[in-house]
N, C-alpha and C positions, 0 to 999 in steps of 0.2 A: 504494500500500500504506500501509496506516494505523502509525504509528508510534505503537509501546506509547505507555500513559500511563504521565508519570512517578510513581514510589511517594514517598509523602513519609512520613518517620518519625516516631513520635509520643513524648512522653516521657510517663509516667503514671506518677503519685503518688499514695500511697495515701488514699484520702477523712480528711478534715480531723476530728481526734479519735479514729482507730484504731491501729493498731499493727501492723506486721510483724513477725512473729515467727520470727527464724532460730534454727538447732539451739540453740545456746550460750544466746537467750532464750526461747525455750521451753522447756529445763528448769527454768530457775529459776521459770517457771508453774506447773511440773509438781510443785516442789518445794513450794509454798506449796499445792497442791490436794490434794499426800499428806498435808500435814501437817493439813490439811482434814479430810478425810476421815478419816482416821484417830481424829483427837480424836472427831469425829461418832460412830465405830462405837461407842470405847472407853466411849460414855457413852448406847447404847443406842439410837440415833437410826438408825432404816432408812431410806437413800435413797428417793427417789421423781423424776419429771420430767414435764414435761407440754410442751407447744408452745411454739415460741419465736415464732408469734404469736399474740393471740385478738382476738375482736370489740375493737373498739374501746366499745361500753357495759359492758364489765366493768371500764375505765377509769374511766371518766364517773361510774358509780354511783358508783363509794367515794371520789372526790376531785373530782366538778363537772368543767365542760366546760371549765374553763380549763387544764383537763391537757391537752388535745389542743393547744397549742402548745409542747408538750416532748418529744413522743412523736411517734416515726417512723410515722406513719398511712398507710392505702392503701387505693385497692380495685381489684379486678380490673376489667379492660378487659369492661366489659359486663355488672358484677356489680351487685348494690344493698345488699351488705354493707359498713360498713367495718371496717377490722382495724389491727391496731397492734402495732411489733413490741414485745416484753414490756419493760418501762421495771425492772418487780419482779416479784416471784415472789410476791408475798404476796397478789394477787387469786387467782393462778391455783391458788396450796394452798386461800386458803380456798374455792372453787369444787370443787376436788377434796374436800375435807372435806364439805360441803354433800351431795354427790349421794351421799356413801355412809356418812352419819353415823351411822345406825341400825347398819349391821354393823363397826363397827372400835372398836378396844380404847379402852378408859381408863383415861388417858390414850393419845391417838396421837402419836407420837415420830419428826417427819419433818427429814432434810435434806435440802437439795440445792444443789447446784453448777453454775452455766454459764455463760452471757454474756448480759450484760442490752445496754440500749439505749433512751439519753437524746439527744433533738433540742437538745443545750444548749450554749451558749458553749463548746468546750475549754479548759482551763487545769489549773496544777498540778496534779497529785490529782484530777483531774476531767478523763474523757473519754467521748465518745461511745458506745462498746464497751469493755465493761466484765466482769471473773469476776465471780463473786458465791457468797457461801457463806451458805445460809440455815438458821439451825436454830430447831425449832418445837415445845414441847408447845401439843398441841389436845386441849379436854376434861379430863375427870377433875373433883376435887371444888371447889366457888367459895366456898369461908370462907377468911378471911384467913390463918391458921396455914398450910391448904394449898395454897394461891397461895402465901404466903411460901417454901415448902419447895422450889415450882416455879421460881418466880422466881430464889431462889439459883442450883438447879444449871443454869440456862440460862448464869446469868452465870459459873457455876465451871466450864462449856463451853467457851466464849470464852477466859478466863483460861488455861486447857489450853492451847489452843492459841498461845497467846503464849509461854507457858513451852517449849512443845516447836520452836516458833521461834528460842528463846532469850532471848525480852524479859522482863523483871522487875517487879515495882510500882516500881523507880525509871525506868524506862521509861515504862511506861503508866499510863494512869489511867482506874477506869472511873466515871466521875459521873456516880452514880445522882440522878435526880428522880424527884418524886412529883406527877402531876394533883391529886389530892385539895389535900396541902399547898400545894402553888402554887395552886390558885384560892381557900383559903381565904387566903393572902397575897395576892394580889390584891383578895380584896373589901376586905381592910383596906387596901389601900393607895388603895381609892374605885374601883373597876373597877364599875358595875353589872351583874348577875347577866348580863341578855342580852346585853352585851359580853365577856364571859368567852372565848367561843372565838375572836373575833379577837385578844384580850389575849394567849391563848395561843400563837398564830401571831408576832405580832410579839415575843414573848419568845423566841418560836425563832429568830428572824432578826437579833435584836440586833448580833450578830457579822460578818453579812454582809450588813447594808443600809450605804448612805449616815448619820453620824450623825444629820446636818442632816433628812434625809428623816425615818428611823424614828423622832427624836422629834417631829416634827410628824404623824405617822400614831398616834404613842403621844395625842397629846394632843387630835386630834381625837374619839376614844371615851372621853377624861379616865381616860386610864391613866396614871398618876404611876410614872415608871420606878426613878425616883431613892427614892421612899418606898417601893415595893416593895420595892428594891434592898437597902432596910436593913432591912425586914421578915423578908427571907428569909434575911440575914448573922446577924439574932439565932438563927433555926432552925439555921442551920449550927454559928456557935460552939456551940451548945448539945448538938450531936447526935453525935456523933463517932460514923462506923459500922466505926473499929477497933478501940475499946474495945467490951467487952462490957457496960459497961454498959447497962441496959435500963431506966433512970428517964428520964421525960422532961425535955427540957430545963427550966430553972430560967432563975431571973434576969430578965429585962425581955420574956421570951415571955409573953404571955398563955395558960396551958394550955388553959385553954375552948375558946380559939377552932379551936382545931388538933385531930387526933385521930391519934394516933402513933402507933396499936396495929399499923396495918399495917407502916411501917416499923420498928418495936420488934421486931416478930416477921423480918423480912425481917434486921436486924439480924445475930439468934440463929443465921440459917439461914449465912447469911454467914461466918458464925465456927466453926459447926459442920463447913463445907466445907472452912474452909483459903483461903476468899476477900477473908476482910476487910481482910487488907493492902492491896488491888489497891483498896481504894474508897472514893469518899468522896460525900457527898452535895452535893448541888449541885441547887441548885431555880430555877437560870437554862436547866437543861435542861429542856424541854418536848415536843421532836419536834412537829412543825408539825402532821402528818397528824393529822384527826381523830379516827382510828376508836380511837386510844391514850386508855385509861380510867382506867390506873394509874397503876403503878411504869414507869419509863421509862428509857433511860440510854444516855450516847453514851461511847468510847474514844477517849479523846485522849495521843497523845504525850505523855510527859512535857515540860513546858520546851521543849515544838516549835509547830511555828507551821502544820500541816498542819492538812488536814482532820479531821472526826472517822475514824478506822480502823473503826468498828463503830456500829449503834449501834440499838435495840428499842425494848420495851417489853411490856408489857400491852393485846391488844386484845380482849375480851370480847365486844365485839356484832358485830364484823366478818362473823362465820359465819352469825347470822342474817341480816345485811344478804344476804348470796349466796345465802338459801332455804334454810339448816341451823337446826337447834333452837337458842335459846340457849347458847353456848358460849363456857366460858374460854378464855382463850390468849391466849400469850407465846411472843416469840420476835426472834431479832435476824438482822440480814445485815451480812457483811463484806464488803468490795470488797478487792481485789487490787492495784488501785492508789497507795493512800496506804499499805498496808500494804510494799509493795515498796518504796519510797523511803524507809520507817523501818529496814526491813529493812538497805538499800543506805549509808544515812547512820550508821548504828552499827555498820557492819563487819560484819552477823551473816548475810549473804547467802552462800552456800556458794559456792565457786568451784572449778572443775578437781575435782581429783578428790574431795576434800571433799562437791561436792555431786552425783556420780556415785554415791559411798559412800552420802549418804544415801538418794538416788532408789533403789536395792540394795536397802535394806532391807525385810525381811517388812514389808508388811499390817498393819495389824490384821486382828486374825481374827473373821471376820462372827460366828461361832460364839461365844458368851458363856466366858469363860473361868470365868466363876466367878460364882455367886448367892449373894448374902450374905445370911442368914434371922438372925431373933431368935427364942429359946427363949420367947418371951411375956413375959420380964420388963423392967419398967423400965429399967433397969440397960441391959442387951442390945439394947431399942429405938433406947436414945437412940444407940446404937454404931455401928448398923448405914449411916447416911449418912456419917458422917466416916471411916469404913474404906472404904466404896465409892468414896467421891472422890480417898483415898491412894491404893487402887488404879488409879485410873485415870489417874490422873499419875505412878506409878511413879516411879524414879528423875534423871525428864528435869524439873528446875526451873531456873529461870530466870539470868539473869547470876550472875556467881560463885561457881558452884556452888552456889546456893541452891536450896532448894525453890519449888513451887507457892504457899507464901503466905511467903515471905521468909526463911526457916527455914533454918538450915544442915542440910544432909543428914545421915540418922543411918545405923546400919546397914540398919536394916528399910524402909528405902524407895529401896534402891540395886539395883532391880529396874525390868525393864523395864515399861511401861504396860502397863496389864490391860483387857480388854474386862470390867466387873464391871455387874453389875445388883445390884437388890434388886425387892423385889414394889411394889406401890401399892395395893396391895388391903389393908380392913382385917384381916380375915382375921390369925389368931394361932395358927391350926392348923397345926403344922410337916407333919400329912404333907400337907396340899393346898399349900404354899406347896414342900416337894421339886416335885410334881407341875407346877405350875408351871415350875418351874426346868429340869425334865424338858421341857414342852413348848416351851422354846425352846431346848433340844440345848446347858445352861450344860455342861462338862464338870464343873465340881465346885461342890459345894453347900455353903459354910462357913455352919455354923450356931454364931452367937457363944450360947456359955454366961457369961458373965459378960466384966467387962472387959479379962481378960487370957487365957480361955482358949478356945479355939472346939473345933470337931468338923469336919473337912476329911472330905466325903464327896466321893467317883470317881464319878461318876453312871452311867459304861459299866458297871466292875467291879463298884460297889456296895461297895468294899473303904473304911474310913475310920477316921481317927485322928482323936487329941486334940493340936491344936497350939497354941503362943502367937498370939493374934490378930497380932503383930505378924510373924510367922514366915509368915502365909496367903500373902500374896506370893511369897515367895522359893522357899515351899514348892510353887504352882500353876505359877509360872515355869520351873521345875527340873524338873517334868513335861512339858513342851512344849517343854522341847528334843530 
């Protein structure tokens, strides 16, 4: 008679750069994904999601074949496709935007959330499988003014959600760059024109090559880091994007050579949101990837030594690269992981029942709580952005009881976050802009008449008053409970 074989037992460990997640750490996943989410609705942005693999040439196109040593590749046993699991979400929206660009609105207002996945060294802040929260305007109008206006609220999205984390501008910082300004700082610092995009690459990487390596990689395309370096210290001292001033810089800039209308106006918009605290300019940011044409900008810890927490920009020809008509677009992706050890290293990570409490709490409400319109006048236009963005930050700002841009809390902003729109369309006809309002189910329509007093319409009952714009809040909040 044959005697069993023996069983030998096996120890297994979870693959090298992922994470196990038990009850106690995946809420606090779940906590950073509401707060996700939520910022996303309150600012207009409808989810969407696609596969979590695609061909592997949806890779290759937008970043050459030297991506395929970072990305988890495969193909089926028999198959002559290969695929790759998603490294970013940013081919697979503009692919999604491509195939159905003729019927969706403009601007199209997309995020989404899930797990990416990079073949790369693990370390700090940096791992294999990974969340990811990506927010996107696609389309709408390409003059600088209105890129500028796009640009802001992407970044006073981001900013949202730091504050409803609980981080501050003495926390974070968001350094913003500009393509334009940095390649016109590079050709004076001796870059030739057709060297410009590796120039760009290795000004991304500054931080994270070898120094010995990257200035020998700077000097073999006679890229002078060091005359850049001061090229672009003069633009910075000069430019400050927390004043409001709007002169260009002065002093030892040459004004000629630069052209600052786009960041003069991105400035405006900045200030108009309630974001300009949170930012400063920085023209050693470039984001390596090509397809970025603009404005660009990465989130770094205050005073920390992590990775960037965030970080975008401006890709304008991405969409037609994927087979879509010429299209603007901006937009940024957060990861989960440098954000949770900023979270963990400043105390502001919820614990026990604290962050039970907050996992609890309502939603945002998919349903627009409020459309904020202008009566046509000056006055009332310029109103209608910086009351939308107080709403939608509502009373949750940043460490010590501050606001959204550094501001001690007043009364009229000690309300909870609002799901608030406004139109995009130029349109100054208030009853097509109700109509509007109407067709994405806002429940109330505040139409500002001047700086201090609005007209708060019910959109169910159709019943409305005259309230102080600063009262809209408290006033839409008060109904929804």
């Amino acid at each position: 008679m044959a005697e069993p074989s023996s069983s030998k037992s096996h120890s297994f460990q979870a693959p090298k750069g992922t994470r196990d997640m038990y009850p106690a750490d995946l809420l606090k996943r779940r906590f950073i994904e509401k707060m996700w989410r939520d910022t996303a609705i309150r600012h207009g942005f409808e989810e969407i999601d696609g596969p979590t693999f695609e061909h592997l040439e949806l890779y290759t196109v937008k970043s050459g074949e030297g991506i395929v040593s970072e990305l988890f590749s495969f193909r089926r046993e028999g198959g002559e496709k290969d695929y790759a699991l998603r490294p970013e979400f940013t081919p697979t929206l503009a692919r999604m935007y491509a195939a159905k660009a003729g019927g969706l609105p403009k601007p199209t207002k997309w995020f989404w959330q899930q797990n990416c996945f990079r073949a790369e060294k693990p370390q700090r802040g940096r791992l294999r499988e990974f969340g990811q929260w990506n927010v996107d305007v696609i389309g709408g109008e390409g003059e600088p003014e209105a890129q500028a206006r796009v640009d802001a609220e992407v970044i006073s999205c981001a900013i949202a959600a730091f504050a409803l984390l609980g981080l501050g501008p003495a926390d974070v910082q968001i350094r913003i760059g500009s393509r334009e300004l940095a390649s016109a700082a590079l050709l004076r610092a001796g870059v030739v024109p057709e060297r410009l995009p590796e120039a760009l690459v290795l000004l991304d990487k500054a931080d994270r090559m070898d120094p010995v390596v990257h200035q020998k990689a700077c000097a073999d395309i006679g890229f002078d880091i060091i005359a850049y370096r001061g090229e672009a210290g003069k633009i910075e001292d000069g430019f400050d994007l927390r004043t409001s001033v709007v002169e260009q810089p002065v002093g030892s800039v040459q004004p000629d050579a630069y052209d600052f209308r786009g960041m003069s106006a991105l400035r405006s918009e900045l200030h108009a949101l309630g974001a300009a605290p949170w930012c400063r300019l920085d023209l050693s940011i470039a984001r390596g990837l090509a397809y970025y044409t603009g404005m660009v900008f990465e989130v770094h810890e205050a005073g920390g030594k992590e990775r960037a927490i965030a970080g975008g920009g401006r890709y304008d020809k991405l969409i037609e690269m994927f087979g879509g008509p010429p299209t603007p677009a901006v937009g940024f992706g957060m990861g989960d992981v440098v954000l949770s050890l900023v979270l963990e290293d400043r105390g502001l990570m919820p614990q026990g029942q604290a962050l039970l409490d907050k996992l609890s709490e309502p939603p945002a409400s998919l349903r627009p709580d409020v459309f904020v319109i202008s009566n046509g006048q000056p006055e009332s236009d310029a109103a209608v952005r910086p009351l939308v963005a107080r709403l939608r930050r509502g009373g949750h700002g940043g460490r010590g009881g501050r606001g959204e841009a550094g501001e001690p809390r007043s009364g009229e902003n000690r309300v909870p976050p609002l799901h608030a729109r406004h139109s995009y369309k130029a349109t100054k006809n208030i009853g097509k802009l109700l109509q509007e309002a109407s067709a994405v189910h806002a429940r109330f329509a505040a139409i500002i008449e001047n700086a201090s007093e609005a007209t708060l319409k019910n959109l169910g009952s159709q019943e409305q008053e005259k309230v102080r714009v600063e009262d809209i809040g408290s006033r839409v909040a008060s109904s929804l409970r």
